[in-house]
C-alpha positions as CSV (number, residue, x, y, z in Angstrom):
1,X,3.4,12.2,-15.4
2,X,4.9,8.8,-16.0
3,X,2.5,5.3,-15.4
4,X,5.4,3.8,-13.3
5,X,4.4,1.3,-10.8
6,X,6.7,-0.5,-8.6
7,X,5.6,-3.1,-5.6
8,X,4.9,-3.1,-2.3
9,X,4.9,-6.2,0.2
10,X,3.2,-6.1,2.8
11,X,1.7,-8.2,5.8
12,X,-0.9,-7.3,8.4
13,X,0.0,-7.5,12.1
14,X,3.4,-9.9,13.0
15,X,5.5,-10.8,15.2
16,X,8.2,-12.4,13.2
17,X,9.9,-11.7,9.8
18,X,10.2,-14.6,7.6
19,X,11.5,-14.2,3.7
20,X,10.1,-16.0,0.8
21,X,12.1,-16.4,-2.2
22,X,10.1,-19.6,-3.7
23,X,7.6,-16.4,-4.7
24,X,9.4,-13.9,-7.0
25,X,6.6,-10.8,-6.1
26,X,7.1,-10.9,-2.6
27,X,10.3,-9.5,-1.5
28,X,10.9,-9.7,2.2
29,X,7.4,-9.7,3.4
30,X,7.0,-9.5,7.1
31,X,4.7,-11.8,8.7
32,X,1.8,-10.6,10.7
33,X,-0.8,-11.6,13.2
34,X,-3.9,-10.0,15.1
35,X,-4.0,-12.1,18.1
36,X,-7.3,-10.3,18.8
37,X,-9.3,-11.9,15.3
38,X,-7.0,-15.0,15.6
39,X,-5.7,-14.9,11.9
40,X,-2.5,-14.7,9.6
41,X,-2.7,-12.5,6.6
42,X,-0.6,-11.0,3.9
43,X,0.1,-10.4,0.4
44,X,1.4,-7.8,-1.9
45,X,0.4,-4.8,-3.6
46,X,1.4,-3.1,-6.9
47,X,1.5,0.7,-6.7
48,X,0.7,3.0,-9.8
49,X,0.7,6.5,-9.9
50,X,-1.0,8.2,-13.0
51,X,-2.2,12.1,-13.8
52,X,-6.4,11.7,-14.2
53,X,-7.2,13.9,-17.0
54,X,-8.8,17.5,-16.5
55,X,-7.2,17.5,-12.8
56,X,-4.2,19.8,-13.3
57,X,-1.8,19.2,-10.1
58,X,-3.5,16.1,-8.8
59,X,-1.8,13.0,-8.8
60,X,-4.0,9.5,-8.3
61,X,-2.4,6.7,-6.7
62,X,-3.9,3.1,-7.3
63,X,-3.1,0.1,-5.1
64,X,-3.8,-3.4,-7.0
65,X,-3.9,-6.1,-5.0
66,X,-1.6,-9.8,-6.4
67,X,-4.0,-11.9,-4.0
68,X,-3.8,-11.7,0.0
69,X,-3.5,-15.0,1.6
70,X,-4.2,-16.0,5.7
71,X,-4.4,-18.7,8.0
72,X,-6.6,-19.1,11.4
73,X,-10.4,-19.1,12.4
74,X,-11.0,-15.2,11.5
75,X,-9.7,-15.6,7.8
76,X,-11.9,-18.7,7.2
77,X,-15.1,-16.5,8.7
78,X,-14.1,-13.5,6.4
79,X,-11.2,-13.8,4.4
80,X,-10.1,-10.0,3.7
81,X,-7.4,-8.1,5.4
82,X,-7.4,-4.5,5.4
83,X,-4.3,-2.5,5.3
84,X,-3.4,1.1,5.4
85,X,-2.0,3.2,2.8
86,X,-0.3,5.9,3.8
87,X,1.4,8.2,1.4
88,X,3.8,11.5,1.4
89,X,4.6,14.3,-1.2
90,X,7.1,17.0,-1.3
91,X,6.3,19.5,-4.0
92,X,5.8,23.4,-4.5
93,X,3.1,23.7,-2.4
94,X,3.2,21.2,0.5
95,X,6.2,19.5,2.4
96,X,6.3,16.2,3.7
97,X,2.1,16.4,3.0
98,X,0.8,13.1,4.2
99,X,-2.8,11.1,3.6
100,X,-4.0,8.2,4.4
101,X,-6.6,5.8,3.4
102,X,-7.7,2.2,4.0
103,X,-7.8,-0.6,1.3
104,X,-9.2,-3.8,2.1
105,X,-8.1,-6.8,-0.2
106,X,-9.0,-10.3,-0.4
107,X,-7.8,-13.5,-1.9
108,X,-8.8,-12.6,-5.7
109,X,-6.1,-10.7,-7.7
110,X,-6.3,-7.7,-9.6
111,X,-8.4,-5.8,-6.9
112,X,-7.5,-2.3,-7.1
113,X,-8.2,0.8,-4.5
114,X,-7.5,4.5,-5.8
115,X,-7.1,8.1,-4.5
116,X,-6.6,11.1,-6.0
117,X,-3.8,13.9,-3.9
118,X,-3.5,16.8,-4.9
119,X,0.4,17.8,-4.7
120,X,0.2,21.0,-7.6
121,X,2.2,21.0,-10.7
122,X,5.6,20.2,-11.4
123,X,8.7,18.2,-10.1
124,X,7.4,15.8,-7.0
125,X,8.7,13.5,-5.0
126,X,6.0,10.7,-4.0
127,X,5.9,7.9,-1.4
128,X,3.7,5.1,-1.0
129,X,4.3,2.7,2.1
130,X,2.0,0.3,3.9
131,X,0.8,0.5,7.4
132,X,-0.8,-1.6,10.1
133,X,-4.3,-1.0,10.9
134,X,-4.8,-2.4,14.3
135,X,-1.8,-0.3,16.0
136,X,-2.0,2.7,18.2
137,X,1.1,4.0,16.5
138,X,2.2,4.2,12.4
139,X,3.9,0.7,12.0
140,X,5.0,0.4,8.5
141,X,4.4,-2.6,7.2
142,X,6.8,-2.9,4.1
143,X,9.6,-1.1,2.9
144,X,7.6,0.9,0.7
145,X,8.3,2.6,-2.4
146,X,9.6,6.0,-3.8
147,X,8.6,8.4,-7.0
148,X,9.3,11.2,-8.4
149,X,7.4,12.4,-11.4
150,X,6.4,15.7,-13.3
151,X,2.4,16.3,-12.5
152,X,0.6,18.8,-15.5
């Protein structure tokens, strides 16, 4: 399995898309906002995939926060927005196999969040993509990002 990581932008809850290029790791975040909490947050993630040892066919995927950022009365009461990661396999024993899982980051870098999927040995072909958490439906919230790696 190859330590490959590649990043994810993402933004909690918007209602317009804006594009920052004076930031070189976000790429065409989209802006968010929970009108119910009364706050702005986003950031971006870095996602990893590696092969923990003595777990043949599992695959764990760790999401490291760059620092989330927000604006309004709810991120200066608790500044930490919570996103969900979703992710998708298609291997030998499982196609289009999603999971999901919550990771909540704040304004400190470096934080990371980690799951272990099991997918089996041998070719597979990975996603990772962002998701609201406040929606009644799966709105991604970044374009995401693609593997595909050999698992032992």
């Amino acid at each position: 399995l190859t330590n490959e990581s590649s990043s994810v932008s993402t933004r909690r809850n918007s209602l317009s898309s804006t594009s920052r290029l004076s930031q070189p790791h976000q790429r065409n975040p989209l802006r968010h906002t929970d009108l119910t909490k009364s706050y702005y947050c986003h950031g971006t993630l870095n996602a990893r995939l590696t092969a923990p040892k003595g777990k043949r066919g599992v695959v764990r995927v760790t999401v490291t926060s760059f620092g989330f950022t927000g604006s309004g009365t709810g991120w200066k009461k608790n500044p930490r927005c919570t996103v969900v990661i979703g992710t998708s396999h298609i291997s030998a024993i499982a196609f289009n196999e999603e999971h999901f899982f919550a990771a909540t980051f704040g304004p400190r870098r470096g934080v990371s969040v980690s799951r272990d999927i099991v997918t089996g040995s041998g070719l597979v072909q990975f996603g990772v993509i962002p998701y609201t958490k406040n929606s009644p439906v799966r709105a991604r919230q970044g374009y995401g990002v693609g593997f595909f790696v050999l698992v032992p």
